[in-house]
KOLGULO-16951 format. One record per residue (C-alpha): x, y, z; residue in one letter. Coordinates in nm, 4 decimals. Example, Ala and Ser with C-alpha at 12.3 -4.5 7.8 and 13.67 -1.06 7.14 Angstrom:
BEGIN
<<1.2300,-0.4500,0.7800>,"A">
<<1.3670,-0.1060,0.7140>,"S">
***
This chain:
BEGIN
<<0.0000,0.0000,0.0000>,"X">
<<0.1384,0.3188,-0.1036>,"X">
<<0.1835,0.5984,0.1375>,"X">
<<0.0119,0.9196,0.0559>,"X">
<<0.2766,1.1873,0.1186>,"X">
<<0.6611,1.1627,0.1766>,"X">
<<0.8319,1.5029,0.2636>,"X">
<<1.2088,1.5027,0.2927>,"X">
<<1.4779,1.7488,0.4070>,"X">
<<1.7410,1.7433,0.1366>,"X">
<<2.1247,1.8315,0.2404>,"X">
<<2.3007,1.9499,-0.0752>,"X">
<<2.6568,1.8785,0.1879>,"X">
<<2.7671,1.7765,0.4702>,"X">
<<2.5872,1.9877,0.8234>,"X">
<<2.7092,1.7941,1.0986>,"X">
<<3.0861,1.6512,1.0506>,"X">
<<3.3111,1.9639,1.1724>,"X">
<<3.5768,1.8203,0.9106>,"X">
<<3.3472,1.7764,0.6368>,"X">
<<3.1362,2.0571,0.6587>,"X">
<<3.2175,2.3815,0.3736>,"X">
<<3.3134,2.6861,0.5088>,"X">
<<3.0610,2.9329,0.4756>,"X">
<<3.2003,3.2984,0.4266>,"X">
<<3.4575,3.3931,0.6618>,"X">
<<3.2942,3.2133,0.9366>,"X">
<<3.4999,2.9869,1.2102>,"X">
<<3.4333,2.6132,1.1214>,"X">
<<3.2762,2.5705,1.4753>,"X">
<<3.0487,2.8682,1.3444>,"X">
<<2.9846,2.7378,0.9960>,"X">
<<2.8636,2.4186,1.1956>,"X">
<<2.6305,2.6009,1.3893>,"X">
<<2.4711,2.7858,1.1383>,"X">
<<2.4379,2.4722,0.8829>,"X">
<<2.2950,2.2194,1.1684>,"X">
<<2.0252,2.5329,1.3000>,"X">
<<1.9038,2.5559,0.9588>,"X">
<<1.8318,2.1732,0.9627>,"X">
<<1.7107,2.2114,1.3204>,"X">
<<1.4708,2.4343,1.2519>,"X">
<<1.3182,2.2500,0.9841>,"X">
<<1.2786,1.9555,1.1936>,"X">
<<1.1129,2.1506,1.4118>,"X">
<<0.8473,2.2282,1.1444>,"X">
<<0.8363,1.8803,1.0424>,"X">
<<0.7071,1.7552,1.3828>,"X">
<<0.4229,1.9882,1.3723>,"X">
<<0.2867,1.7778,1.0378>,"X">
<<0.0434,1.4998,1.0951>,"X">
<<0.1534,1.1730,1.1748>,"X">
<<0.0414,1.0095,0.8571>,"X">
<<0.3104,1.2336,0.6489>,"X">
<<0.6259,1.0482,0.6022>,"X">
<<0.9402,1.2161,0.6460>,"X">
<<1.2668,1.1403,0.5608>,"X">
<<1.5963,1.2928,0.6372>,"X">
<<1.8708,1.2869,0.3778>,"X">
<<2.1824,1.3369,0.4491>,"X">
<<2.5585,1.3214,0.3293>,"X">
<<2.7409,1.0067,0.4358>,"X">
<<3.0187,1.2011,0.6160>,"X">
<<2.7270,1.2727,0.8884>,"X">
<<2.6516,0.9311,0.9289>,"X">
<<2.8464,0.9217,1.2413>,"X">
<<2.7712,1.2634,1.3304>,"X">
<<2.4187,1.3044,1.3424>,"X">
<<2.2625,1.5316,1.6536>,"X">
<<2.0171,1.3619,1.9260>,"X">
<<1.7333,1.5018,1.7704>,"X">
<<1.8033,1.2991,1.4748>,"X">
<<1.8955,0.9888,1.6169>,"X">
<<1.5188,0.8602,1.7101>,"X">
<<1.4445,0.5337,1.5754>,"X">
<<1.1287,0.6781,1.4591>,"X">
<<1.2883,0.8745,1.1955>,"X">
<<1.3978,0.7900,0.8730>,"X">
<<1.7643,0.8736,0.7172>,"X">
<<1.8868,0.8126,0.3741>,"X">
<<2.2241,0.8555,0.3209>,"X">
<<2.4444,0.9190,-0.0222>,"X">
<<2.6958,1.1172,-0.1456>,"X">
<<2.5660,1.4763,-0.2007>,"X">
<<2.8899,1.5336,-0.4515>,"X">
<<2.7332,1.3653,-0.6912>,"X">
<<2.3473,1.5043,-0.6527>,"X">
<<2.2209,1.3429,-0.9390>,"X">
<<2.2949,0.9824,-0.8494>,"X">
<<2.1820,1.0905,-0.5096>,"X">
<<1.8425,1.1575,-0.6771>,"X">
<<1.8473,0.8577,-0.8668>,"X">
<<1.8553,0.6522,-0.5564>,"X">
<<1.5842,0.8107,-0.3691>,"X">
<<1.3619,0.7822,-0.6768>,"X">
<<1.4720,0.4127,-0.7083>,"X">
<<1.4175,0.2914,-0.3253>,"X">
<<1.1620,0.5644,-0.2005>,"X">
<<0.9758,0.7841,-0.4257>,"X">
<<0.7901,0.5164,-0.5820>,"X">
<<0.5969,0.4702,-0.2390>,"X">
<<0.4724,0.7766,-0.2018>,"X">
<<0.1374,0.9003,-0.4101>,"X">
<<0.2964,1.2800,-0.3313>,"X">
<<0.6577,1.3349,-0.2721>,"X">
<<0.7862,1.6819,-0.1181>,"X">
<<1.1949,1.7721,-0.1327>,"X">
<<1.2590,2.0604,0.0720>,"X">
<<1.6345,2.1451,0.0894>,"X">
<<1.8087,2.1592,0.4438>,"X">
<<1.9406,2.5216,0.3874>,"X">
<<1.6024,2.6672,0.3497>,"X">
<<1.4255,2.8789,0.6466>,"X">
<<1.0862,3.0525,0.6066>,"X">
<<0.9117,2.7413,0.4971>,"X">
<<0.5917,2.7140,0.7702>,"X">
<<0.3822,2.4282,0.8828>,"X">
<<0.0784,2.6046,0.6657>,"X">
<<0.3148,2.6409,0.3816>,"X">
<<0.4089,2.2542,0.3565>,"X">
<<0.0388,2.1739,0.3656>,"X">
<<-0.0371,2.4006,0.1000>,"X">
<<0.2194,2.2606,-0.1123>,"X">
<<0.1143,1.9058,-0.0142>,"X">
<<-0.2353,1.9969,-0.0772>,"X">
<<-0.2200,2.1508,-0.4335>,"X">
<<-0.0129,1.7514,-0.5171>,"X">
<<-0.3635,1.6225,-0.4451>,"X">
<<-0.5321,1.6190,-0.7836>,"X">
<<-0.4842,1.3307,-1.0710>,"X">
<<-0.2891,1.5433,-1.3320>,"X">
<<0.0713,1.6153,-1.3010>,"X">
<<0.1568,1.8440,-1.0559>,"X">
<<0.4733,2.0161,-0.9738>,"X">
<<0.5141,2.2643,-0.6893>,"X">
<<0.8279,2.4842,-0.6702>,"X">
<<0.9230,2.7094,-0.3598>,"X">
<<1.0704,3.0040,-0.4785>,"X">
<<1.3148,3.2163,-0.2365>,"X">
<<1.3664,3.6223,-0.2533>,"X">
<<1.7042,3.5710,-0.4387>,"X">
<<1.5854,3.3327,-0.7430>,"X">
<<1.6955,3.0087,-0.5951>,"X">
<<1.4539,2.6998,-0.4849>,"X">
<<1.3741,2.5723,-0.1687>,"X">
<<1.1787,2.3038,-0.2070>,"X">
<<1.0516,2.1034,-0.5250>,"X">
<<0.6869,1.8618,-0.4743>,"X">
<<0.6003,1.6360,-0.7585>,"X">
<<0.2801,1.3740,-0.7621>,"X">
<<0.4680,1.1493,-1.0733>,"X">
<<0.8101,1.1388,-1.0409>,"X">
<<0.9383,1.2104,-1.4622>,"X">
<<1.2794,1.0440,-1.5204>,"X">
<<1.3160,1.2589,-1.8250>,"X">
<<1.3179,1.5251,-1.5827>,"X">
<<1.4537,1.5079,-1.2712>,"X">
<<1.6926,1.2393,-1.3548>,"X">
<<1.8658,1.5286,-1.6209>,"X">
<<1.8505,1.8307,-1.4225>,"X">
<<2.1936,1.9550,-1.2819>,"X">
<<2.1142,1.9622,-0.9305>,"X">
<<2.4266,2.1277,-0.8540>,"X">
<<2.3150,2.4495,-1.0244>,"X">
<<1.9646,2.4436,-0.9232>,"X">
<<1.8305,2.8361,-0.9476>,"X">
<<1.4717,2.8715,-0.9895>,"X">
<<1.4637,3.0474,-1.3838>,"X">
<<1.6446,2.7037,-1.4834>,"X">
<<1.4147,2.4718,-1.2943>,"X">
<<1.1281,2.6591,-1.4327>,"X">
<<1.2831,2.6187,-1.7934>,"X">
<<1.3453,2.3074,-1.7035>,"X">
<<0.9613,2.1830,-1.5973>,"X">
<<0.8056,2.3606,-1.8434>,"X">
<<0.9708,2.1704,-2.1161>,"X">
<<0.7166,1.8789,-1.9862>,"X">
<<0.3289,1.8656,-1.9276>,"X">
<<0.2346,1.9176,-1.5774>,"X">
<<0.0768,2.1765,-1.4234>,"X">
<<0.2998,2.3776,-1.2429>,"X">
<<0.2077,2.5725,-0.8867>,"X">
<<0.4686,2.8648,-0.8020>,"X">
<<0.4920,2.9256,-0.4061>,"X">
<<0.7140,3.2111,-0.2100>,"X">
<<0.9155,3.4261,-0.0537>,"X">
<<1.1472,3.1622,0.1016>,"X">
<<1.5314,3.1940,0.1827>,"X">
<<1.8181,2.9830,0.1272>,"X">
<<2.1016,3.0575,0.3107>,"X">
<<2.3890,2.9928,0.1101>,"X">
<<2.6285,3.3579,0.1368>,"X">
<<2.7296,3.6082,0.3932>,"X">
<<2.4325,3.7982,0.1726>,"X">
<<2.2103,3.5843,0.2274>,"X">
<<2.2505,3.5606,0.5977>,"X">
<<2.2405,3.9293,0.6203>,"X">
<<1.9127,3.9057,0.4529>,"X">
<<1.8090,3.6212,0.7112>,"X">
<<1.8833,3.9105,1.0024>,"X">
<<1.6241,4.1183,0.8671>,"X">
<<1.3705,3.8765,0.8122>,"X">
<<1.4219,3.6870,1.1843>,"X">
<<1.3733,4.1056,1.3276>,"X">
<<1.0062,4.0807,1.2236>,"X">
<<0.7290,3.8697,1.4493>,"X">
<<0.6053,3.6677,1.1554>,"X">
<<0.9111,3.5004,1.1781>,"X">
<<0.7788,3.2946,1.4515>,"X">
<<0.5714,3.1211,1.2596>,"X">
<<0.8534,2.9204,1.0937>,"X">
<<1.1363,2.9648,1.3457>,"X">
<<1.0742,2.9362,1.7224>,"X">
<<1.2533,3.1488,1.9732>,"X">
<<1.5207,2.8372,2.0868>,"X">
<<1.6312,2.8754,1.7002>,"X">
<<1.6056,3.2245,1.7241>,"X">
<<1.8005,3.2510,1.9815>,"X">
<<2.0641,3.0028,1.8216>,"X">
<<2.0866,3.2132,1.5387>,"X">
<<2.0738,3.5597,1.7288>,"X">
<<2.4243,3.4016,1.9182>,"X">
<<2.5329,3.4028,1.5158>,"X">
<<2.4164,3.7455,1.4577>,"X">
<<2.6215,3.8750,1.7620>,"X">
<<2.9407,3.6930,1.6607>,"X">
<<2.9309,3.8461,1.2973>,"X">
<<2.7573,4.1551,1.3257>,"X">
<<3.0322,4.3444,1.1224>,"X">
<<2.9063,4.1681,0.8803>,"X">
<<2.5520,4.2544,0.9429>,"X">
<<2.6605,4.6644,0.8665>,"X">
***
């Protein structure tokens, strides 16, 4: 029997292994750490709001097999590790071993914040019809933070370079193929010391709560403090 919806938190690297992580800006690599495994954090946090008949999985780089955080180590959750070098086989074995289960499949990628509960079920929601739906979560800056699908096309996502994945391509890219396509937003990814300037700004305002609790703000505020030269 095929389970409804499957929503997963993509890592496009490494989060938790200190030695394996990428350095993001100037940051320490204690710092970098930090801000990678909040991100991730935070969308967990989301993700245990969802119903119970969701299925969530958590994929992750192999380097953080060994390094995974207590709030990922439950044996209720599911991981799926592969080598996020090489995205597109990393794809291809998620849509070999898991998609296929799923009616409605939801990839929302690990560096994302902004994404609420309400958002996720909106997404899930418009994946509820017969026809060929994609969803795409655009962010302020023209990159995607999450991509939903309810038929899983090989000719697709199996050709897509996932390591250049900015929204005007993947909308190129769907378009070239007959599905209806849904078009959500504002997200964030935080990728550059401009984008995490840009997260200060948004994390300032009170609707902010509804997809970041005050533990992660906090946790990122302790960021904000330690680089606010960079905030200027």
């Amino acid at each position: 029997m095929k389970l409804n919806t499957t929503v997963y938190l993509f890592s496009d690297s490494p989060k938790f292994n200190i030695d394996a992580i990428p350095d993001f800006g100037t940051f320490r690599r204690d710092d970098s750490a930090l801000l990678y495994s909040t991100l991730v954090l935070n969308n967990k946090e989301i993700f245990d709001k969802l119903q119970k008949n969701i299925n969530l999985v958590y994929c992750s780089d192999i380097c953080d097999k060994e390094f995974m955080p207590e709030e990922l180590k439950d044996n209720c959750i599911q991981l799926f590790f592969g080598d996020t070098k090489d995205k597109n086989n990393f794809i291809k074995s998620l849509s070999e071993k898991i998609f296929s289960l799923s009616d409605n499949n939801l990839i929302i990628f690990s560096d994302s914040i902004g994404i609420s509960h309400d958002d996720i079920l909106k997404a899930i929601n418009l994946l509820q019809i017969e026809d060929e739906v994609i969803v795409l979560g655009k962010t302020a800056g023209g990159k995607v933070a999450f991509i939903g699908f309810n038929s899983f096309n090989k000719n697709l996502f199996l050709h897509l370079s996932w390591d250049n994945l900015n929204f005007d391509y993947l909308l190129a890219k769907v378009n070239e193929h007959e599905n209806l396509v849904h078009i959500l937003g504002n997200y964030m990814l935080v990728n550059s010391v401009a984008d995490f300037k840009y997260l200060y700004g948004e994390l300032s305002k009170k609707e902010s709560l509804a997809y970041c609790s005050q533990n992660m703000h906090e946790r990122f505020t302790n960021l904000f403090i330690e680089y606010k030269e960079l905030l200027k």
